[in-house]
N, C-alpha and C positions, 0 to 999 in steps of 0.2 A: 037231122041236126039235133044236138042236144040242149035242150031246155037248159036256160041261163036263170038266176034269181039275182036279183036287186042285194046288191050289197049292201049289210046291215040291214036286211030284212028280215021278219019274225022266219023266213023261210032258210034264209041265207043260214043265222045262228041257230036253225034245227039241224040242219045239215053238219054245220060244223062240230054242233053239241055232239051227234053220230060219230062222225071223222075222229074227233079227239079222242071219244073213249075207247073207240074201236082198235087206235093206231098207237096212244099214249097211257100206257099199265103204269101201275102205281113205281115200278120198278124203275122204269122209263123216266118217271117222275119224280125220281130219287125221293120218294115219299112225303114231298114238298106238302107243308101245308102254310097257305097263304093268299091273297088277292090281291089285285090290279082291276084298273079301268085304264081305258084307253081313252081318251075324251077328243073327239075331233073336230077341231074347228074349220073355217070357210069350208063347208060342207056345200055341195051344187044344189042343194033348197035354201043355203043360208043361217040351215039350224048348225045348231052344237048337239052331234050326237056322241054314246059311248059307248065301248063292249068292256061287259065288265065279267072276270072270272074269280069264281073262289075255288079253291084246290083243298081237300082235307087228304094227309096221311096220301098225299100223290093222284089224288081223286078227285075227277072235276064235279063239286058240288053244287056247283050255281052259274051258270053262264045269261048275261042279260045285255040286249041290245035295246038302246032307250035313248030319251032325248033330256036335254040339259044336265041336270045335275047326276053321276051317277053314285052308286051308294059309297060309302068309307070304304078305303082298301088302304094296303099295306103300302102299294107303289102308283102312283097316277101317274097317265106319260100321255101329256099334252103335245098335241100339235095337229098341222093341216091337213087336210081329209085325203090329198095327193098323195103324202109322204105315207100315210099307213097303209093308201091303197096299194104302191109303190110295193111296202112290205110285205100285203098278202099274196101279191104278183109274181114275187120274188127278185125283184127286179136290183132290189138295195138289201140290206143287213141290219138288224135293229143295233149292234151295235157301233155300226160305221153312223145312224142316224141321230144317234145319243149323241157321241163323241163329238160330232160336226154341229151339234146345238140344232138338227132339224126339229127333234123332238123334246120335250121338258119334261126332268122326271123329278117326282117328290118322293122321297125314299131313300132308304138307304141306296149308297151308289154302287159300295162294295158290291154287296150281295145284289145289287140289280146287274154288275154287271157277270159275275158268275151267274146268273140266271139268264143272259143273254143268249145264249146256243139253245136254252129252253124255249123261248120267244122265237127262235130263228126255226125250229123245228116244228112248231104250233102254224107259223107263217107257213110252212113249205105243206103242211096238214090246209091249209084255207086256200094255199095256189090249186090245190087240186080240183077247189070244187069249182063248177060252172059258173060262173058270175059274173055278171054286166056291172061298170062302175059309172 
Protein backbone atom coordinates (compact mmCIF):
# COMPACT_ATOMS: atom_id res chain seq x y z
CA UNK A 1 0.00 0.00 0.00
CA UNK A 2 1.20 3.37 -0.56
CA UNK A 3 2.32 5.61 2.09
CA UNK A 4 -0.35 8.53 2.57
CA UNK A 5 1.09 12.13 4.14
CA UNK A 6 -1.20 14.40 6.22
CA UNK A 7 -2.39 17.13 4.20
CA UNK A 8 -0.69 20.46 4.57
CA UNK A 9 1.99 18.79 6.15
CA UNK A 10 5.78 19.88 6.07
CA UNK A 11 5.79 16.40 4.13
CA UNK A 12 2.62 16.89 2.06
CA UNK A 13 4.18 20.73 0.57
CA UNK A 14 7.72 18.84 -0.01
CA UNK A 15 6.27 16.56 -2.19
CA UNK A 16 4.09 18.99 -3.90
CA UNK A 17 7.21 21.52 -4.03
CA UNK A 18 8.82 18.30 -6.30
CA UNK A 19 5.42 17.81 -8.31
CA UNK A 20 5.20 21.45 -9.26
CA UNK A 21 8.66 21.91 -10.52
CA UNK A 22 9.03 18.80 -11.93
CA UNK A 23 5.61 18.98 -14.05
CA UNK A 24 5.06 23.00 -14.26
CA UNK A 25 8.28 24.78 -16.55
CA UNK A 26 8.45 28.31 -16.68
CA UNK A 27 6.78 27.99 -20.19
CA UNK A 28 3.76 26.06 -18.67
CA UNK A 29 3.71 29.16 -16.41
CA UNK A 30 3.54 31.49 -18.99
CA UNK A 31 6.40 33.14 -17.01
CA UNK A 32 3.85 34.35 -14.39
CA UNK A 33 5.47 36.22 -11.67
CA UNK A 34 3.33 36.54 -8.68
CA UNK A 35 1.82 35.05 -5.21
CA UNK A 36 -1.29 33.67 -3.48
CA UNK A 37 -2.11 32.12 -0.18
CA UNK A 38 -4.66 29.89 0.23
CA UNK A 39 -5.89 30.58 3.90
CA UNK A 40 -8.16 27.82 5.15
CA UNK A 41 -10.60 27.96 7.65
CA UNK A 42 -12.76 25.30 9.90
CA UNK A 43 -9.83 23.37 9.54
CA UNK A 44 -10.38 19.44 11.58
CA UNK A 45 -7.78 20.90 14.45
CA UNK A 46 -9.75 24.18 14.53
CA UNK A 47 -6.75 26.13 13.30
CA UNK A 48 -6.58 28.52 10.28
CA UNK A 49 -3.98 27.21 8.27
CA UNK A 50 -2.35 28.36 4.67
CA UNK A 51 -0.34 27.37 1.49
CA UNK A 52 1.16 29.98 0.30
CA UNK A 53 3.16 30.33 -3.25
CA UNK A 54 5.39 32.79 -4.81
CA UNK A 55 6.19 32.32 -8.57
CA UNK A 56 9.25 34.47 -10.17
CA UNK A 57 9.53 34.68 -14.27
CA UNK A 58 7.06 31.26 -14.22
CA UNK A 59 9.12 29.69 -11.24
CA UNK A 60 7.97 28.43 -8.07
CA UNK A 61 10.19 30.50 -5.53
CA UNK A 62 8.63 29.90 -2.35
CA UNK A 63 6.00 27.59 -1.43
CA UNK A 64 4.96 27.56 2.60
CA UNK A 65 2.46 25.61 4.60
CA UNK A 66 1.99 27.48 8.02
CA UNK A 67 -0.65 28.40 10.60
CA UNK A 68 -2.63 31.68 11.00
CA UNK A 69 -1.50 34.54 9.31
CA UNK A 70 0.12 33.80 5.91
CA UNK A 71 2.74 36.25 4.37
CA UNK A 72 1.51 39.42 1.67
CA UNK A 73 0.53 37.93 -1.74
CA UNK A 74 -0.84 39.44 -4.68
CA UNK A 75 -4.27 37.15 -4.48
CA UNK A 76 -5.61 35.51 -1.01
CA UNK A 77 -8.51 32.93 -1.49
CA UNK A 78 -10.10 32.42 1.75
CA UNK A 79 -12.27 29.58 2.61
CA UNK A 80 -13.10 26.14 4.36
CA UNK A 81 -10.59 23.39 4.65
CA UNK A 82 -13.50 20.94 2.74
CA UNK A 83 -13.67 23.07 -0.24
CA UNK A 84 -9.74 23.28 -1.04
CA UNK A 85 -9.52 19.75 0.13
CA UNK A 86 -12.37 19.24 -2.52
CA UNK A 87 -9.91 21.04 -5.02
CA UNK A 88 -6.82 19.12 -4.49
CA UNK A 89 -9.04 15.94 -4.85
CA UNK A 90 -10.31 17.04 -8.00
CA UNK A 91 -13.56 16.65 -7.17
CA UNK A 92 -14.83 20.65 -7.92
CA UNK A 93 -12.85 23.53 -10.10
CA UNK A 94 -11.34 26.58 -8.54
CA UNK A 95 -13.20 28.33 -10.75
CA UNK A 96 -16.80 26.94 -10.37
CA UNK A 97 -15.60 27.57 -6.37
CA UNK A 98 -14.90 31.28 -6.82
CA UNK A 99 -18.00 32.05 -8.87
CA UNK A 100 -20.50 30.14 -6.41
CA UNK A 101 -18.86 32.38 -3.42
CA UNK A 102 -17.43 28.83 -1.84
CA UNK A 103 -14.18 30.67 -1.69
CA UNK A 104 -13.09 34.49 -1.08
CA UNK A 105 -10.65 36.14 -3.15
CA UNK A 106 -8.78 39.48 -2.64
CA UNK A 107 -7.13 40.48 -5.85
CA UNK A 108 -7.62 41.27 -8.83
CA UNK A 109 -10.74 39.16 -10.24
CA UNK A 110 -9.79 39.69 -13.93
CA UNK A 111 -6.56 38.28 -13.70
CA UNK A 112 -7.44 35.65 -10.95
CA UNK A 113 -9.82 34.52 -13.08
CA UNK A 114 -7.51 33.92 -16.35
CA UNK A 115 -5.26 32.44 -13.85
CA UNK A 116 -7.90 29.92 -12.79
CA UNK A 117 -6.91 26.93 -15.31
CA UNK A 118 -3.38 27.70 -13.73
CA UNK A 119 -4.97 26.83 -10.10
CA UNK A 120 -6.96 23.96 -11.88
CA UNK A 121 -3.76 22.45 -13.24
CA UNK A 122 -1.53 22.91 -9.84
CA UNK A 123 -4.87 21.01 -8.25
CA UNK A 124 -4.70 18.20 -10.53
CA UNK A 125 -0.46 18.30 -9.90
CA UNK A 126 -1.70 17.79 -5.60
CA UNK A 127 -4.56 14.94 -6.65
CA UNK A 128 -1.69 12.97 -7.60
CA UNK A 129 0.05 12.90 -4.51
CA UNK A 130 -0.90 10.29 -1.65
CA UNK A 131 -2.78 12.12 0.94
CA UNK A 132 -4.96 11.48 3.84
CA UNK A 133 -7.35 14.52 4.57
Amino acid sequence: MEHKVAYLSQQWRDEAEKRLKAELSPEKMKHLTSSVAYVYVDCPDGKIKYLYFKMDNGQFSKILVGENDPPDADFRVTGPYEIFASLTQGKIKAQWALMRGKLKLKGNMVKALKLASLADRMNKIFESIPTHY
